[in-house]
C-alpha positions in Angstrom: 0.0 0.0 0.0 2.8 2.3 1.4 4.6 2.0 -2.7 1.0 2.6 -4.6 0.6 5.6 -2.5 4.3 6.8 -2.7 3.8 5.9 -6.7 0.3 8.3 -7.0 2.0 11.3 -5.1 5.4 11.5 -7.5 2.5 12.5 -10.5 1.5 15.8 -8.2 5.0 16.1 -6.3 6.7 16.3 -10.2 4.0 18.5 -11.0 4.7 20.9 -8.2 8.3 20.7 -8.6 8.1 21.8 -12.6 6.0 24.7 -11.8 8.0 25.8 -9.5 11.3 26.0 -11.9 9.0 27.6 -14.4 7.9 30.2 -11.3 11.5 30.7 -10.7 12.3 31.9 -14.1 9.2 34.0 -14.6 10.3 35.7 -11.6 13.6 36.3 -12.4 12.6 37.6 -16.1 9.4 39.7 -14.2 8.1 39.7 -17.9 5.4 36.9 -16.9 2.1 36.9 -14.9 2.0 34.0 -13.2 -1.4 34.6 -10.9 -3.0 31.8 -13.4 -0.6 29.2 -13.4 -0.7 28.8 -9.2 -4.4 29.2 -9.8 -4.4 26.2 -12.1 -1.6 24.2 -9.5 -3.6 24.8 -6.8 -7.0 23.7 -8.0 -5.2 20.5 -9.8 -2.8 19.2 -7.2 -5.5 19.2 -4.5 -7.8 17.4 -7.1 -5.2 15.0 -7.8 -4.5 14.6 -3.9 -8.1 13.5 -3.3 -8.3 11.1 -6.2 -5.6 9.0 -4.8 -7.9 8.4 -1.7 -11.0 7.3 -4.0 -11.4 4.4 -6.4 -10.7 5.0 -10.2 -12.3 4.6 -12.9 -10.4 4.3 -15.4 -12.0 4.9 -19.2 -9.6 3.7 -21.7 -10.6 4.1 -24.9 -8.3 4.4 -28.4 -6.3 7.7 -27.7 -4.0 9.9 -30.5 -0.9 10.6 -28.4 0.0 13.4 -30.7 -3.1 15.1 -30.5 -3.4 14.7 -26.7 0.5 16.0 -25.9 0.0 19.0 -28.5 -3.2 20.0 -26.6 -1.7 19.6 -23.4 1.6 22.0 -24.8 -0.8 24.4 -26.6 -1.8 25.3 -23.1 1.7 27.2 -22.5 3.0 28.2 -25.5 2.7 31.3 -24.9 4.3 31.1 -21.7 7.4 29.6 -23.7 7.7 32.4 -26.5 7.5 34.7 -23.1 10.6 33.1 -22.5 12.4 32.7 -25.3 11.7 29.3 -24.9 10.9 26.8 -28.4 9.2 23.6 -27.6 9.5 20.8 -30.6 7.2 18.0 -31.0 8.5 15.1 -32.6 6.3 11.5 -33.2 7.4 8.7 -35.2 4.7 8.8 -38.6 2.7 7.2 -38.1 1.7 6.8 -34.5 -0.7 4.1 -33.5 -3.5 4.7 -31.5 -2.6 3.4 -27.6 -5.3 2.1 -25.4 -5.2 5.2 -22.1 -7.6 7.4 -20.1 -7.0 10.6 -22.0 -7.4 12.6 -18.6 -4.6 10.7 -16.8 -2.1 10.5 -19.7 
């Protein structure tokens, strides 16, 4: 039980610990308004705290990888150009479909 729940916090603790290199350097370049991003941590890493505690259900259904990680980067590129900062997205062609819970991936 003790490595499941150790394995379900590195997901929020890796979370955490990205945002706050990304706070770091938006602070030092005081270019970037970061009042959204902690709003956004804070309402998802307590969300992601409780779901640990309750029982998943987990939906998988036939997901497009590429499309899922671009949407989930489209969310902070504008962040990155703030930063000088070019994010590439590279995929083998073509990419088969995988079997995941898009929410989780």
């Amino acid at each position: 039980m003790a490595a499941v729940f150790a394995h379900e916090v590195t997901n929020p603790l890796n979370g955490i610990s990205a945002a706050l290199q990304f706070v770091k350097r938006a602070l030092e370049s005081a270019e970037f308004d970061i009042r959204h991003l902690i709003a956004a941590l804070q309402g998802s890493l307590l969300n992601e705290f409780r779901d640990i505690a309750c029982p998943q259900n987990i939906d998988f259904q036939k997901t497009d990888l590429v499309k899922n990680t671009k949407a989930v980067l489209s969310c902070q590129y504008a962040a990155y150009r703030k930063l000088a900062t070019t994010v590439e997205v590279q995929f083998e062609n073509p990419v088969p479909p995988v079997m995941a819970h898009v929410d989780k991936i």
